[in-house]
C-alpha positions in Angstrom: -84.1 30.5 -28.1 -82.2 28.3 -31.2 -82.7 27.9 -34.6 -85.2 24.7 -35.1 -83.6 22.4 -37.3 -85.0 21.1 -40.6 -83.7 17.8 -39.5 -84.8 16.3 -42.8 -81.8 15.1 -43.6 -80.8 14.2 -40.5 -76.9 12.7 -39.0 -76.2 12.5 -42.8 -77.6 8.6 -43.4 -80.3 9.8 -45.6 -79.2 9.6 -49.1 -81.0 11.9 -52.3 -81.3 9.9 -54.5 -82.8 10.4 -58.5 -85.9 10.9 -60.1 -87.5 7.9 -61.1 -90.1 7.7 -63.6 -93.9 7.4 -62.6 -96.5 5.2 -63.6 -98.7 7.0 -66.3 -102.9 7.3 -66.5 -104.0 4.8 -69.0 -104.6 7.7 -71.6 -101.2 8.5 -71.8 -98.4 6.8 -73.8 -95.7 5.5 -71.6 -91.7 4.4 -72.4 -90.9 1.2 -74.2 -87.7 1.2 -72.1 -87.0 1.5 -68.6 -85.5 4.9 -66.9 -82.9 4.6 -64.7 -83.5 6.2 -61.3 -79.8 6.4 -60.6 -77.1 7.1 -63.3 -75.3 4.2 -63.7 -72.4 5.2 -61.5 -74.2 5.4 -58.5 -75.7 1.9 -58.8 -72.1 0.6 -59.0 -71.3 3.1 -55.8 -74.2 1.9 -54.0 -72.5 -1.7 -53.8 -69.1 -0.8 -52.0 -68.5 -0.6 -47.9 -69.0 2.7 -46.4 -65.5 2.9 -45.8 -64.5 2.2 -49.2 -67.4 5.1 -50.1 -65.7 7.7 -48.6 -62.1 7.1 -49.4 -63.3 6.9 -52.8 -64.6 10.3 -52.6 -61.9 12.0 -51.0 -59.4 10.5 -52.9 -60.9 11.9 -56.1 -59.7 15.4 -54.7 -56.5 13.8 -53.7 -57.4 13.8 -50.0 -55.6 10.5 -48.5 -53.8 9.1 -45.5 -50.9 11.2 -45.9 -52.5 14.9 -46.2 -55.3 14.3 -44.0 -53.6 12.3 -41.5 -55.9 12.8 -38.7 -59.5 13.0 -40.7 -58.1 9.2 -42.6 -57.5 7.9 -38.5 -60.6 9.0 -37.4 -62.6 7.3 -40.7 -60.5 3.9 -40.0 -61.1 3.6 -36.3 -65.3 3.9 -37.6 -64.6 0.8 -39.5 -62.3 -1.2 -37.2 -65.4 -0.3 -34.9 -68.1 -1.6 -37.2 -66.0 -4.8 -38.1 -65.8 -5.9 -34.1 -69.4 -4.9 -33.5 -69.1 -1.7 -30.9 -71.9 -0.4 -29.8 -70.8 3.3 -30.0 -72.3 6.2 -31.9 -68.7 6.3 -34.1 -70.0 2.8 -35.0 -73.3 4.2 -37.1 -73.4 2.7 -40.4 -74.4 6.5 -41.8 -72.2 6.1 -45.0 -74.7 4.6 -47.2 -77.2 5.1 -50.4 -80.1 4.2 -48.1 -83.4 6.5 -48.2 -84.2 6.4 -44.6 -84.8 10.3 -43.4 -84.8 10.6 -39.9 -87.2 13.4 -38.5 -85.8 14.0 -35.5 -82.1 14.8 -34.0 -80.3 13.5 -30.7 -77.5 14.3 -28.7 -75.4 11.2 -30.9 -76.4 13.0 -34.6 -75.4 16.4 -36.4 -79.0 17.5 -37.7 -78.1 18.5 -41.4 -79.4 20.7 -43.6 -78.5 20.0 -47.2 -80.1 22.0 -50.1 -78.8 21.7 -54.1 -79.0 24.8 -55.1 -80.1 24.6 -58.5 -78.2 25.1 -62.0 -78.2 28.6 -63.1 -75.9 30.5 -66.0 -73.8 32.8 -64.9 -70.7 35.0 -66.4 -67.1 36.6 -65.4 -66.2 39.7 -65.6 -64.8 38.9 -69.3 -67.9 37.9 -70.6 -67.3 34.7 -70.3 -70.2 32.3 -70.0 -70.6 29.3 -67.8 -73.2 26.6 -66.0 -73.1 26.4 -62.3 -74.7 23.4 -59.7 -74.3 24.7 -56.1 -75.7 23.6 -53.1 -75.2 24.7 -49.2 -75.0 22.7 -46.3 -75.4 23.6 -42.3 -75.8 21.9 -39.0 -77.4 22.9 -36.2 -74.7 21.3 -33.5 -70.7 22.3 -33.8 -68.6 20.4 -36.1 -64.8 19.8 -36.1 -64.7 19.0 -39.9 -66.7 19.7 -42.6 -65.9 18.4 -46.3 -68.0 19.1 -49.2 -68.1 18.6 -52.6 -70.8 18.2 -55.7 -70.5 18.2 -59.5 -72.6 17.8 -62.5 -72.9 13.9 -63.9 -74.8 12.6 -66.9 -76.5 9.0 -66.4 -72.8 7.2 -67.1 -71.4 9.5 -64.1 -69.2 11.4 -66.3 -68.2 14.7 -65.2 -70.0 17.2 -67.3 -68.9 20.1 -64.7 -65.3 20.7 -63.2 -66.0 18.7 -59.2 -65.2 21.0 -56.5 -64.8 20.2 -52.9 -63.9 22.3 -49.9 -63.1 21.9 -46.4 -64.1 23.6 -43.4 -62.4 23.1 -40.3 -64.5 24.3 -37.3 -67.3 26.8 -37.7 -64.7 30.6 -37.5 -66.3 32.6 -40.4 -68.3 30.3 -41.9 -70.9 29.6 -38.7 -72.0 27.1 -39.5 -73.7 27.3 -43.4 -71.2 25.9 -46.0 -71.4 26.8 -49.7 -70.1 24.6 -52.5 -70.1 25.6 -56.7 -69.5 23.6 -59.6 -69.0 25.4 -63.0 -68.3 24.6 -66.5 -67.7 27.2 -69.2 -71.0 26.7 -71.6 -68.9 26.2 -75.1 -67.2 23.7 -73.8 -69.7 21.5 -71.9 -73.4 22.3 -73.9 -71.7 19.5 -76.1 -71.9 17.0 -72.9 -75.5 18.4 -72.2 -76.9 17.8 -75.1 -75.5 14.0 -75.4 -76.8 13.4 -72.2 -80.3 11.7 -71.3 -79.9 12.6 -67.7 -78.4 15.2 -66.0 -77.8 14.9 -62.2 -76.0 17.4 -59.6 -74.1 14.7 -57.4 -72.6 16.1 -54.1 -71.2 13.9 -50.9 -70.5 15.2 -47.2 -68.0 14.2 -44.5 -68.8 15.8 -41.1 -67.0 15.4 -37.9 -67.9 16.6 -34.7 -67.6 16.0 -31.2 -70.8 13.6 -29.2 -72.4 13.9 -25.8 -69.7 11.3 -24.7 -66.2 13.7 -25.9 -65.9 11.0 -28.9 -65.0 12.2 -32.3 -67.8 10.7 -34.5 -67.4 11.1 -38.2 -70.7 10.9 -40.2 -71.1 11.4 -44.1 -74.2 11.9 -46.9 -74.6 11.5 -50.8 -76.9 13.2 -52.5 -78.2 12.7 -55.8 -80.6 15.0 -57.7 -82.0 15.1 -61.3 -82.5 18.1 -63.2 -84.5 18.5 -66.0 -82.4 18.9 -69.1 -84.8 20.1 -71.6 -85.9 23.1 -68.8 -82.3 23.8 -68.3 -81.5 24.1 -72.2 -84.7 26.2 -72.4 -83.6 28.8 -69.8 -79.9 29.3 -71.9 -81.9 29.9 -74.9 -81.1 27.1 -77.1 -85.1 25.8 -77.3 -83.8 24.7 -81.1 -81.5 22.5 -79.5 -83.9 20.2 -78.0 -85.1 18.1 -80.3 -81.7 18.0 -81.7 -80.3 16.7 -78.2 -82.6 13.9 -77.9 -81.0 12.0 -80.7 -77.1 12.8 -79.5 -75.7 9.2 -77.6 -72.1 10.0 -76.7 -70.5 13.7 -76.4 -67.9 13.2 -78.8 -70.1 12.6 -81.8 -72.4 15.6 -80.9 -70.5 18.5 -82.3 -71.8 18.3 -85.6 -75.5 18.4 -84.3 -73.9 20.7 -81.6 -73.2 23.5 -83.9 -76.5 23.2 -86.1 -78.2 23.4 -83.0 -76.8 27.0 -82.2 -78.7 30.4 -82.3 -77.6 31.9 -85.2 -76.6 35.1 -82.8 -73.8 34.7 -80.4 -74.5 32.7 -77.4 -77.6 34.4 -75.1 -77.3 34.6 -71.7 -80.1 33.7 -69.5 -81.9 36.1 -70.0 -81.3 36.6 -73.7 -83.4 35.5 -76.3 -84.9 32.2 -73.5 -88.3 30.5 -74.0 -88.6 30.3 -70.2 -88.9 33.2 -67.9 -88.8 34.1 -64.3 -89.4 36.8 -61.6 -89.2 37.8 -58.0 -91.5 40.4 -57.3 -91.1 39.9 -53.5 -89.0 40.7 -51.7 -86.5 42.4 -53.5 -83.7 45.7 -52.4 -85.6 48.4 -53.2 -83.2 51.1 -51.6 -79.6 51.4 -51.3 -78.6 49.7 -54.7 -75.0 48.8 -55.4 -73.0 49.3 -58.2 -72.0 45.6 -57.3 -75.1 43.3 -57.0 -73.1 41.1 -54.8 -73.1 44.1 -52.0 -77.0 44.4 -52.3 -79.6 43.4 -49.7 -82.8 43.0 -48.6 -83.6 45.0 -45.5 -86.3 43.5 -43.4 -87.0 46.0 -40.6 -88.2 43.9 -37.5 -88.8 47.0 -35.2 -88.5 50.1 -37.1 -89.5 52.4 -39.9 -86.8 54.5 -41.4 -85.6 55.1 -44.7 -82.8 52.3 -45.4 -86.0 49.2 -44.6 -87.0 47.3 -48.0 -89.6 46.5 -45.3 -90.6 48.6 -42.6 -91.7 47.1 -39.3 -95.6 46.1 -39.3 -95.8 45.6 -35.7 -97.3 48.7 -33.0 -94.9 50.4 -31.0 -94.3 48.9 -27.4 -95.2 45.1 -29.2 -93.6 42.7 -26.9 -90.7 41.0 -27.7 -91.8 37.3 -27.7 -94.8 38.5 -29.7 -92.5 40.2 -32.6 -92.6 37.3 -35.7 -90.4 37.5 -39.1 -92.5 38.7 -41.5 -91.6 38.4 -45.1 -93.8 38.9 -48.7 -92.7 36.4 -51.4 -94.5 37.0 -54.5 -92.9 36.2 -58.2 -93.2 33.3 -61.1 -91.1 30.8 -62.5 -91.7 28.8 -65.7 -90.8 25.4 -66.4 -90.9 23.1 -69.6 -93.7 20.4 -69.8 -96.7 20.3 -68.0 -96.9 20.4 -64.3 -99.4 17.9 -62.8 -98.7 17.4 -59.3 -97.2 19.9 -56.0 -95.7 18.0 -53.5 -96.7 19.8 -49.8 -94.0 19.6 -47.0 -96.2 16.1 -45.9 -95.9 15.1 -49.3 -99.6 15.2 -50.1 -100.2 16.6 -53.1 -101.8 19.5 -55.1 -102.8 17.7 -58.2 -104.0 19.6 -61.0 -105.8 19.2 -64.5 -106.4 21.4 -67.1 -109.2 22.7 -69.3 -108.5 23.4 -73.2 -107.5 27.2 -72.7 -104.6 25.9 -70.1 -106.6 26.6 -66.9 -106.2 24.6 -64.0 -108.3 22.9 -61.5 -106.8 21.9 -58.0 -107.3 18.5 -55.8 -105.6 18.0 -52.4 -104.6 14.4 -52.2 -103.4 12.9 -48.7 -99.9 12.1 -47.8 -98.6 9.2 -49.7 -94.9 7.6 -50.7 -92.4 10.4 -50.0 -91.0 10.5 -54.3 -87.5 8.8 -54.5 -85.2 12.2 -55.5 -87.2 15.1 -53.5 -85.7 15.9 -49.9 -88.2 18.4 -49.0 -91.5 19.7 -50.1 -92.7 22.8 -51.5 -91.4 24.6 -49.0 -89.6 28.4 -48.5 -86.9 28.5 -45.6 -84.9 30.9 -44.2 -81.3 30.0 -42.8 -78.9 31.8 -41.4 -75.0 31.1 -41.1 -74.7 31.7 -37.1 -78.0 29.6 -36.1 -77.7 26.5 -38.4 -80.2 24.9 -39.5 -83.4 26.7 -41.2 -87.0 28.3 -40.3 -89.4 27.3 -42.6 -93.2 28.9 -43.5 -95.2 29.2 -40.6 -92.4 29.5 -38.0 -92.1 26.5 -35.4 -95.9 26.2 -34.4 -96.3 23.8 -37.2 -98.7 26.1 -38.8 -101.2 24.7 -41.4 -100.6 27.5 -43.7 -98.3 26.2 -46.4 -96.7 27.7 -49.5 -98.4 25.8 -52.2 -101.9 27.1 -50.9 -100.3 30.2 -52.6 -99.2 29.1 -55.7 -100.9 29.2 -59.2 -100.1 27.3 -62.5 -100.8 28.0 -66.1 -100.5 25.4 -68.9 -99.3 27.2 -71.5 -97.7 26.8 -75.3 -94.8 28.7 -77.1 -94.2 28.6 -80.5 -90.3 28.9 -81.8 -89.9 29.1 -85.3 -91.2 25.7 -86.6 -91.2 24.3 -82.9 -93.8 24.0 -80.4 -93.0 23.9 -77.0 -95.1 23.0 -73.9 -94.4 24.8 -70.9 -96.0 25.4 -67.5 -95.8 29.0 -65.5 -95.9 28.3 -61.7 -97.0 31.7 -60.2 -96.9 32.3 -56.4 -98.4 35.4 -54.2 -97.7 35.4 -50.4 -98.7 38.6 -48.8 -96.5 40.0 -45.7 -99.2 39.4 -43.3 -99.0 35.0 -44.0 -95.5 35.1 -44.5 -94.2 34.2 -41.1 -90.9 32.5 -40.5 -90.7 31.6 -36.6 -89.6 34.4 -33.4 -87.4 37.2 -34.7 -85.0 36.5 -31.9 -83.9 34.4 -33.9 -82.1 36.4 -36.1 -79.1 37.8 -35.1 -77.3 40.8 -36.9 -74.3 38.7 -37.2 -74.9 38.0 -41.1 -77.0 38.0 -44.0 -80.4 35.4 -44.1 -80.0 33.0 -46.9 -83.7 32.6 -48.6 -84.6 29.9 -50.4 -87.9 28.7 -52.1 -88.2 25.2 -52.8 -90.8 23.9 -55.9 -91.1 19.9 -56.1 -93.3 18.7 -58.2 -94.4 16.2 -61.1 -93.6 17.2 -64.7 -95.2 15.3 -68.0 -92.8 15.9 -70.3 -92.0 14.6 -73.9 -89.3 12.8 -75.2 -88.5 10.9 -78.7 -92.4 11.4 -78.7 -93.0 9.5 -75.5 -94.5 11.0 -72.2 -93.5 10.4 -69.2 -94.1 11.8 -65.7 -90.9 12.7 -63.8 -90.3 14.7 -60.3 -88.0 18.0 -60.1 -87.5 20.2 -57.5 -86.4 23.9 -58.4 -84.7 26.1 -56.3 -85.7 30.1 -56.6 -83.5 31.9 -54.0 -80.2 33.7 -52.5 -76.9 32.9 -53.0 -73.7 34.1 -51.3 -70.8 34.4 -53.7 -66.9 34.3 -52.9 -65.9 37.7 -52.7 -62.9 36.4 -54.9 -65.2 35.4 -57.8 -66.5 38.5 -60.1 -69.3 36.4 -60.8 -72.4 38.3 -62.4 -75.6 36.4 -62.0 -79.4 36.5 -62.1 -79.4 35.3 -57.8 -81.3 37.2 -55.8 -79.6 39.0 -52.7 -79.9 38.2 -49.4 -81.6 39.3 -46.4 -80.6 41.2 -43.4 -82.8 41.7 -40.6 -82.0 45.1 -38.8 -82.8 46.4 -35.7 -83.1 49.9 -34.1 -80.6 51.3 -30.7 -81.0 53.3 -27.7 -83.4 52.6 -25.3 -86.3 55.4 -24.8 -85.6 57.7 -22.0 -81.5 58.1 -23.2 -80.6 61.8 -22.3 -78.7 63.4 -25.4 -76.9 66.5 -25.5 -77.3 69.2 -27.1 -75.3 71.6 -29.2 -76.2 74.0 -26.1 -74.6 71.5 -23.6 -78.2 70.8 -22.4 -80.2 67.1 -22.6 -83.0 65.8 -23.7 -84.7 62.3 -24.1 -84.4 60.9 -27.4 -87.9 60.6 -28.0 -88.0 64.2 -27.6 -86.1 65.0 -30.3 -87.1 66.2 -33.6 -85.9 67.0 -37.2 -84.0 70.0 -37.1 -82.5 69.7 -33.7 -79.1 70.1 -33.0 -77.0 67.8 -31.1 -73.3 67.9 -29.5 -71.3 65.2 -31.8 -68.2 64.3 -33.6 -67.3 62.8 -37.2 -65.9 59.3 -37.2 -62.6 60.6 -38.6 -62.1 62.8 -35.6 -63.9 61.3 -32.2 -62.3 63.9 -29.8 -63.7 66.9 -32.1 -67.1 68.0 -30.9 -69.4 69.9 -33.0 -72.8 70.7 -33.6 -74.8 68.1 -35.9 -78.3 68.8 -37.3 -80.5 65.4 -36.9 -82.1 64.6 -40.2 -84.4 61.5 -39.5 -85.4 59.9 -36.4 -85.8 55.8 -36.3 -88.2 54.2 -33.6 -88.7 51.1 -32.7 -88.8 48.1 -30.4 -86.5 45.9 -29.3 -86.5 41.8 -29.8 -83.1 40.9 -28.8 -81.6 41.6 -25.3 -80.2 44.7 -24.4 -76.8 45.8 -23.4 -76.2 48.1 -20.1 -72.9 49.4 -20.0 -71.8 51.4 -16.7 -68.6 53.3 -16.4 -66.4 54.0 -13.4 -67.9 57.6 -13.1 -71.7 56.3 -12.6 -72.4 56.8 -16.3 -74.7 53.7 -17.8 -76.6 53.1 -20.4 -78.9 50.6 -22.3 -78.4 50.0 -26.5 -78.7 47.1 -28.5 -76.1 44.8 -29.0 -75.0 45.9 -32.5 -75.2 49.8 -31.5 -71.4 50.8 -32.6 -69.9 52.0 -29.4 -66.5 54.9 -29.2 -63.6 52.9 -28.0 -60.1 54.1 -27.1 -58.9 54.1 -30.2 -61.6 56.0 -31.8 -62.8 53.3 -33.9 -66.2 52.1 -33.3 -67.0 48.4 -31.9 -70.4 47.0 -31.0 -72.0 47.2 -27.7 -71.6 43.7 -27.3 -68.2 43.3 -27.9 -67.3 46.2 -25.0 -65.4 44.3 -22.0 -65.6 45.2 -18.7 -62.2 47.2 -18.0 -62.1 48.4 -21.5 -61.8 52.3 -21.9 -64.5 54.2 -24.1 -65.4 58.1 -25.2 -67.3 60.2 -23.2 -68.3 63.4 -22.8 -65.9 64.1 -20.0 -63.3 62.3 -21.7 -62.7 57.9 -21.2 -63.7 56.6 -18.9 -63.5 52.3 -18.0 -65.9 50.2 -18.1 -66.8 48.6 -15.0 -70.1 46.4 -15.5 -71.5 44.6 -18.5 -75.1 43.4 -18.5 -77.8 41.9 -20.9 -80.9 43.3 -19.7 -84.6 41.9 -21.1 -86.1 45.3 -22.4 -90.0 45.9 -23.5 -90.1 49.8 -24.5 -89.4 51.2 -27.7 -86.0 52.4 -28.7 -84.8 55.0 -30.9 -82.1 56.5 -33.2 -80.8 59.4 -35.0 -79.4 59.9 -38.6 -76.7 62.8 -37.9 -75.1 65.3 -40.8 -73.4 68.7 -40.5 -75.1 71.8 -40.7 -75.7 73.9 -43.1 -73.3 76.4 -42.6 -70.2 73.7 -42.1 -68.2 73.5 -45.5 -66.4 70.0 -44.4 -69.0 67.9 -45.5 -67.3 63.7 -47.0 -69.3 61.4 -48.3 -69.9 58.7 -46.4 -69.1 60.3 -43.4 -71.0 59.4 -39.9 -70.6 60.9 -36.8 -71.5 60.2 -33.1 -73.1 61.6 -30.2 -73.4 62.0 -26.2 -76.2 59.5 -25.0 -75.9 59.4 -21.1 -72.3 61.1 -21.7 -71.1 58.0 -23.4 -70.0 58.4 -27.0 -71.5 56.2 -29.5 -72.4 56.1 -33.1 -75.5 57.8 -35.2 -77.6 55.0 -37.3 -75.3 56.0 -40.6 -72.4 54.9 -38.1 -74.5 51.8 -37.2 -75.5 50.8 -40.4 -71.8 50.7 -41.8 -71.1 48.3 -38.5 -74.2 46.9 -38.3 -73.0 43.2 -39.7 -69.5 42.2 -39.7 -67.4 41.5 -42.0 -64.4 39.5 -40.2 -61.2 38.1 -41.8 -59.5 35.1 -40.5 -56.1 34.4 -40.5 -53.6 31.1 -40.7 -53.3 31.6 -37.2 -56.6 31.9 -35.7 -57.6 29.2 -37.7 -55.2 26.8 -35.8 -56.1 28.8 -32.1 -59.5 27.6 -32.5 -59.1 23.9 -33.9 -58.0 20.9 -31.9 -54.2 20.5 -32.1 -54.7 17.0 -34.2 -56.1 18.6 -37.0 -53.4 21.1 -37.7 -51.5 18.8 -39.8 -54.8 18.3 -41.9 -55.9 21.9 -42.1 -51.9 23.2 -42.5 -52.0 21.1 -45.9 -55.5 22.0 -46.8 -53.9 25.4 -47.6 -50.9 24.7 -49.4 
């Protein structure tokens, strides 16, 4: 079964655009002047041909006719096709700053998903701090091309961030989630923040792929998104600075008002010293930290208990397969400046809420109305990962009823900071394990991590110049994957991984005496006939420390040998090859040689095999009495006479972690992009 789509952003012709302003209640006091629901830029963007669009995009990054040779032919015959009036799907006007949002996808459209990620502070290993505006992308279908970039723009469209782009050329290591970042250090760009009225994250996408009909269609997306200024200078600590930012007009005469505006410490980081706060109780790495965070994760057991699961399995033994769901406890807070009065729901109906004199709110469900120019998706929490495309959202694909904001909880709340006041709402949320279902676990794979990510959109009164207004935000509480390159340390949460268990019941293991047993028969204590994974071909005895059972929701592996020898394990379950280095189940060919007990045999049949009965796995160590003991050592065992790894050894193998050379880059591209991708690279 696939990955649904989101498909709200669908073949890349539905634009984001800004928040615009909302009419007020009579009570309040609205703006003399008018608010701009695009920065000024964009309004001026919005008015050229598509083709002139993208070329002005690209070429910002220096992308042109003569680097891209092949991606430049491909966007030229789409015009030449428009101009003459073809009626082909290269001939889709998809290059605009309309707001249509298609909800479903066909065979002649790449369904998108497209998700800013949010600003957030972050620093290098020196110390060093900076402001970063991310966001990832991912389609469900196969794409040839992929070019992405985003930056951070004040209403005039000047850069207040460095832009960044990046190119993807087929799916390889990537799958098929792309991740983009756009950073500024903070002593250098807080003066552009604070001269700015409006701060937008502004990110475009180019996507090539091939339709039902061989054609190369190219399709492309802009996104625009506001941000809230005065939450983002609250979260960096500088709540002084806010009143002083709303009288600064132009960067270069803010440095003045700039430096008065600074904590008299050195600057905080996020965490230092902020008026705002924020937590995530759930779900979190409870076990196995890392030294680096960026090595952490979040282990959601789908069919076991054992000791390495953030989050044991919760189904019975023997549960059928198609009856095994993802199921996941989000529980934390986030606080955000001004007062929040509306939750947009994934229909966009609406929570709306008042509040009494101590800050306590009261709760109205409104029905669907306008979809709010600048919000893409509602208060939602999705789950995406990079193999499947796409994302699974709350309540799985059965378009359950049960929605995030029925779980979350505001407070209207006040701060005081020094002679300052400041108005601020805490949005709570508490989603127990048992509601928290995200769709089939078949479809996860143990291919890569899950990228989680919680989306909040609603209406904020805030004030400005002492004028209310009401204005729409959506803010992003979630996962991100980092470069490994980049020694970013950051306040992101990690990512999930949702592990599996191995060896299907009734596998005979051998014992240290040379006799077998079933697997479930085993116990604590027992000792087995294995080897270390720096010497295969040395058997020894190994004492099992833990046993792990569970059930299986993916499709099995049955591997036979030329002897008679078979054997069903899960796809992932690291298997002893020639060599003596481990591969997974999955990857053994037929005619490969592997480890036995009697030596290695070849493999003559390879079958995926439906399987409903628990399965089960051991966590091997030397004895007692055996002084060679390395840490980080695992070891295999006999199961059916075949050799194959312990769940130490499957745990280090479990998700992999592939590099991709020049080479294998250009063996798995069309031959007319080599020329684009060979200078991507230089």
């Amino acid at each position: 079964m696939k990955l649904v789509s989101l498909a709200v952003i669908a073949a890349l012709g539905g634009a984001s655009l800004a928040t615009v302003a909302s009419p007020l209640s009579e009570n309040s006091t609205a703006l003399s002047e008018n608010s701009t629901a695009l920065p000024k830029s964009a309004l001026k963007f919005q008015a050229l041909s598509s083709a002139e669009k993208v070329q002005q995009r690209l070429s910002k990054h220096g992308l042109n006719k003569s680097n891209r040779p092949h991606l430049f032919n491909l966007l030229d015959k789409r015009e030449q096709a428009k101009k003459f009036g073809l009626k082909a799907a290269q001939t889709e006007q998809l290059s605009s700053l309309s707001n249509s949002i298609s909800a479903n996808c066909n065979a002649d459209k790449v369904c998108s998903f497209f998700k800013h990620m949010g600003l957030r502070a972050v620093k290098d290993a020196s110390g060093t701090e900076y402001v970063m505006i991310s966001a990832i992308n991912s389609e469900v279908a196969s794409t040839t091309y992929t070019f992405i970039d985003i930056a951070l723009i004040d209403e005039n469209g000047q850069d207040i961030t460095i832009p960044r782009f990046a190119e993807y050329y087929g799916e390889g290591i990537s799958k098929k989630r792309m991740d983009i970042a756009s950073l500024g250090k903070l002593s250098d760009i807080m003066p552009r923040l604070l001269a700015a009225e409006q701060i937008f994250a502004d990110a475009w996408v180019t996507v090539v792929y091939i339709d039902e009909n061989g054609n190369e269609v190219a399709e492309d997306k802009n996104t625009i998104v506001e941000y809230s200024k005065e939450t983002l200078l609250a979260e960096l600590g500088y709540q002084n600075a806010l009143s002083a930012s709303q009288n600064l007009k132009h960067a270069t005469a803010s440095t003045q008002a700039w430096t008065e505006a600074l904590p008299s410490s050195s600057m905080p980081t996020i965490q230092q010293g902020a008026l705002l706060e924020s937590a995530v109780t759930n779900p979190v790495d409870l076990k196995e930290i890392n030294a680096d965070s960026t090595l952490d994760r979040i282990k959601i057991c789908l069919n076991r208990k054992y000791a390495d699961c953030d989050y044991d399995a919760v189904y019975p033994h023997g549960t059928p397969n198609d009856q095994l769901k993802v199921l996941v406890p989000f529980s934390g807070f986030r606080d955000v400046m001004g007062k929040v009065t509306k939750i947009y729901r994934p229909d966009w109906s609406t929570k709306d809420v008042t509040y009494d004199a101590n800050g306590n709110p009261s709760y109205a469900i409104k029905p669907a109305g306008t979809q709010p120019m600048g919000l893409y998706h509602g208060t939602e929490i999705f789950i995406q990962t990079k193999e499947g495309g796409g994302a699974s959202k709350l309540g799985g694909y059965q378009g359950s009823e049960h929605l995030f904001s029925d779980h979350i909880s505001l407070k209207y709340l006040q701060k005081q900071v020094g002679d300052n006041v400041y108005d601020y709402t805490r949005i709570s949320w508490n989603i127990p394990r048992s509601k928290g279902v995200f769709g089939d676990a078949t479809l996860y794979g143990r291919y890569a991590d899950a990228h989680w990510i919680m989306n909040l959109s609603i209406e904020v009164e805030q004030e400005m110049r002492g004028r209310k207004r009401l204005r729409n935000f959506t803010y992003v509480v979630g996962s991100t994957d980092m470069p490994e390159e980049q020694t970013w340390t950051d306040i992101e949460h990690p990512p999930m991984q949702m592990v599996y268990s191995c060896l299907a019941k009734g596998s005979m293991i051998m014992l240290a005496n040379g006799k077998q047993l079933p697997i479930e028969q085993l116990q604590v204590g027992d000792l087995v006939l294995g080897a270390s994974q720096f010497a295969p071909n040395s058997h020894m005895p190994l004492e099992i420390k833990d046993v792990s059972i569970g059930v299986e929701a993916l499709p099995m592996i049955k591997i036979t040998t030329d002897s008679g020898k078979e054997l069903l394990l899960t796809e992932s379950h690291p298997v002893v090859t020639q060599s003596g280095v481990s591969a997974w189940a999955n990857k053994v060919q037929q005619g490969d040689r592997i480890h036995t007990a009697n030596g290695l045999e070849l493999v003559t049949k390879i079958e995926q095999v439906k399987y409903e009965d628990n399965v089960y796995n051991l966590k091997l160590a030397r004895t007692s009495d055996d002084p060679k003991h390395i840490t980080g050592e695992t070891f295999s065992m006999f199961a059916n006479g075949l050799q194959v790894g312990d769940l130490a050894m499957q745990s280090d193998n479990e998700f992999e972690d592939e590099v991709e050379t020049t080479q294998d880059v250009l063996n798995r591209i069309p031959e007319a992009w080599h020329k684009d991708y060979l200078n991507s690279i230089q």
